[in-house]
C-alpha positions as CSV (number, residue, x, y, z in Angstrom):
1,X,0.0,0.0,0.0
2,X,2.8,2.0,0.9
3,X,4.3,1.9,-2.4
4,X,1.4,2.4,-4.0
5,X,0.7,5.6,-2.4
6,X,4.3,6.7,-3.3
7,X,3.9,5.9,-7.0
8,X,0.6,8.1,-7.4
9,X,2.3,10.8,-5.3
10,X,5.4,11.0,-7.9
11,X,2.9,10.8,-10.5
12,X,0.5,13.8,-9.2
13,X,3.6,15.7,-8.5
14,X,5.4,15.2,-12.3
15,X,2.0,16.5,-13.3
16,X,1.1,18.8,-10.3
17,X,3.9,21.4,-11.3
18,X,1.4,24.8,-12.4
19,X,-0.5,22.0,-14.6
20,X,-3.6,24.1,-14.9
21,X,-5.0,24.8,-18.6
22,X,-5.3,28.3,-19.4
23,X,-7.9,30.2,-17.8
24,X,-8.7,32.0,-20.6
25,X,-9.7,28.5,-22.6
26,X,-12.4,28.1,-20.4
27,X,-14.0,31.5,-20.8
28,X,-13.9,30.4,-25.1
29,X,-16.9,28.9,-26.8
30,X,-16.6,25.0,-27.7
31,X,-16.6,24.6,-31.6
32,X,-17.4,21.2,-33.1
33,X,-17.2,20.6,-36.6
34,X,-17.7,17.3,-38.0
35,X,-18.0,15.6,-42.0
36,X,-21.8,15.1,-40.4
37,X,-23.9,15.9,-37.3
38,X,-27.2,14.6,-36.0
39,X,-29.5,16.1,-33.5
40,X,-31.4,15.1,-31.2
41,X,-33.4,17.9,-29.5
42,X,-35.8,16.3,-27.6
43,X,-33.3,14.5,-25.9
44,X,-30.7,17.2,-26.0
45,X,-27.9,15.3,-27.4
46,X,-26.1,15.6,-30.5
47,X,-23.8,13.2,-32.7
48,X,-20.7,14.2,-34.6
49,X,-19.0,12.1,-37.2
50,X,-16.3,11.6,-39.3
51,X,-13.0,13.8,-38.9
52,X,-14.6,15.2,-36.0
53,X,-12.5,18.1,-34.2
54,X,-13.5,20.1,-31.0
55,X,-11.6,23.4,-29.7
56,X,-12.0,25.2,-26.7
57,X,-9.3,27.9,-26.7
58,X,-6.1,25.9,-27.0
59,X,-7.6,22.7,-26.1
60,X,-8.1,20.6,-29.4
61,X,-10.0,16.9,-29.3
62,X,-9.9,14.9,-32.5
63,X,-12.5,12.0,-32.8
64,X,-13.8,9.7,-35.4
65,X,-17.4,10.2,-33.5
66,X,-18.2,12.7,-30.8
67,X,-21.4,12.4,-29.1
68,X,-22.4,15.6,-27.0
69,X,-25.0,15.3,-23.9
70,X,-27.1,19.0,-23.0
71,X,-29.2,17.5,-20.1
72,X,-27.9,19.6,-17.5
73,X,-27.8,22.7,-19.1
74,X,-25.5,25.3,-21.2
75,X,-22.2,24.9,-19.7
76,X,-22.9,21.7,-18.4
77,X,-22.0,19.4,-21.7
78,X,-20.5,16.6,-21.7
79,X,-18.4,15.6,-24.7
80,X,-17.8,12.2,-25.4
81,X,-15.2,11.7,-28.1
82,X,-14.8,8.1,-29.5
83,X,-11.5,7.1,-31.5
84,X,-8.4,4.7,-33.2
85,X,-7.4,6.5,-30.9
86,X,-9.6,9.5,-29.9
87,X,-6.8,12.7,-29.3
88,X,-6.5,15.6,-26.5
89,X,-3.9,18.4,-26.9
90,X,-4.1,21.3,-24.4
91,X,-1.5,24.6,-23.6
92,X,-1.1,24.9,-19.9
93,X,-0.5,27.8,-17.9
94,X,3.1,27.2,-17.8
95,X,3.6,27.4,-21.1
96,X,4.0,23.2,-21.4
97,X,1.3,21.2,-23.4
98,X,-0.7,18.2,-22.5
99,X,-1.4,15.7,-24.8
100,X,-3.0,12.4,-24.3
101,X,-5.4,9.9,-26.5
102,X,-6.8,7.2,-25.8
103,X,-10.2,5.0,-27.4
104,X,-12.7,7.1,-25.5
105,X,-12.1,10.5,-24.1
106,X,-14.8,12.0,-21.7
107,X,-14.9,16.2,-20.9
108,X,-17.0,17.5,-18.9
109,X,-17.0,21.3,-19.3
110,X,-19.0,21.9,-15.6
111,X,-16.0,20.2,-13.6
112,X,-13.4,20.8,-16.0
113,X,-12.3,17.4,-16.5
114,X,-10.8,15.2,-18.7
115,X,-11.4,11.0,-18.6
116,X,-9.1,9.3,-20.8
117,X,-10.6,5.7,-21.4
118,X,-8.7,2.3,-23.1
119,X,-5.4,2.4,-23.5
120,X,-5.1,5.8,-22.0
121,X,-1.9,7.8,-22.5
122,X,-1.3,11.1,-21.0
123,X,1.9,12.7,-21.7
124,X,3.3,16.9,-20.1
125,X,6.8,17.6,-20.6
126,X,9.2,14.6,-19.6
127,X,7.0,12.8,-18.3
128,X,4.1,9.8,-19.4
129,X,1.2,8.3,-17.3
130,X,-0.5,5.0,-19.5
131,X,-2.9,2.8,-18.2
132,X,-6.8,1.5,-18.7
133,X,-8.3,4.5,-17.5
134,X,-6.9,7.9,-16.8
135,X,-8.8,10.9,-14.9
136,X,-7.1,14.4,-15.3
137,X,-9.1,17.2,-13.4
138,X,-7.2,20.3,-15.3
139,X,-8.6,23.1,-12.2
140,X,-7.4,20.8,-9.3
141,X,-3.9,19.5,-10.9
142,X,-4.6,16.0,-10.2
143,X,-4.0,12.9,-11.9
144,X,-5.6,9.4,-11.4
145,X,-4.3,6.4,-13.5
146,X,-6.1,3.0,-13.1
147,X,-5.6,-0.3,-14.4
148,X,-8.7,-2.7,-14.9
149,X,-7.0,-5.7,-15.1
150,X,-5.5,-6.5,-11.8
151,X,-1.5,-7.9,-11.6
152,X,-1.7,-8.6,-15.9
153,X,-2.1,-5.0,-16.6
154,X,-0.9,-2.0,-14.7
155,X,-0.5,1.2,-14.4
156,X,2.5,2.6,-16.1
157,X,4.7,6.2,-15.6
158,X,8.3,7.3,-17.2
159,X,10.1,10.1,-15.9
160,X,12.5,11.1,-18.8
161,X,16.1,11.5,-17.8
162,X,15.8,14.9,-19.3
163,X,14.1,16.4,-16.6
164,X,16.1,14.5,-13.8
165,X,19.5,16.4,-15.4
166,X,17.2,19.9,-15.9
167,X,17.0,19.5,-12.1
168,X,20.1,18.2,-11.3
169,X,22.1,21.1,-13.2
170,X,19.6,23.5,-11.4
171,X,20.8,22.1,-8.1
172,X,24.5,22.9,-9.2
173,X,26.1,26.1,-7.5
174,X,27.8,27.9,-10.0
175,X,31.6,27.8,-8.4
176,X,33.8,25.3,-10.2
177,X,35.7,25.7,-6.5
178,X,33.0,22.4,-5.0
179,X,34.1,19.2,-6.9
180,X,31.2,18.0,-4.9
């Protein structure tokens, strides 16, 4: 248990690091444009297919089929993109990007969140979460991986020795006079 609390505590800190999308995105309209849509007013959903692309801001998914659910209201959508593999791509506040895909990607534009599910990849700087199902809440900076397949399948992260020497040569003072 112990170990596995350390794992997800590396993880939500090589993601934690000012990981929050830009503010601004939020405040943007959502544009979907598709090869073809179908609507379903009654039921207040709509269906995207073919070549489907969503932006919000600098956030960008790319689906083969995006199905959109308006039952709880303007600004309560729920965007459910569907793809070989579905693709998210989002600028953060730091200036890094976040990019992910996976075969079902779920955003919820009340709670600003992104669920990443089958074969879920989420990558931000140096640094690469994979596993069956990933939940990325882009206000609060955390990061949940999950696998659903018990000791056969598990949850994966790589920390790039590119940002271990960043921070290493950081550390460094700048006297040659320490050979230490």
């Amino acid at each position: 248990m112990k170990k596995m609390m350390l794992l997800l505590t590396l993880t939500a800190s090589a993601f934690a690091l000012n990981v929050e999308a830009g503010e601004s995105d939020f405040n943007k309209p959502i544009t979907v444009d598709a090869q073809s849509q179908f609507v379903d007013g009654k039921n207040k959903t709509s269906v995207f297919r073919e070549d489907v692309h969503i932006t919000q801001g600098s956030m960008e998914i790319k689906a083969d089929e995006v199905e959109v659910i308006a039952t709880g209201g303007e600004g309560r959508e729920i965007f459910i993109a569907r793809g070989n593999p579905a693709i998210y791509a989002q600028d953060m506040d730091d200036g890094s990007r976040v990019s992910a895909q996976a075969n079902t990607i779920t955003y919820e534009v009340v709670t600003r969140a992104i669920t990443l599910d089958g074969n879920a990849q989420l990558v931000r700087d140096t640094s690469m979460v994979q596993g069956d199902l990933i939940q990325f809440d882009m206000e609060k900076e955390q990061l949940l991986a999950e696998s659903n397949d018990g000791e056969k399948r598990r949850v994966k992260t790589v920390f790039r020795p590119e940002a271990f020497k960043k921070a290493q040569n950081e550390k460094q003072p700048e006297s040659q006079d320490n050979p230490f």
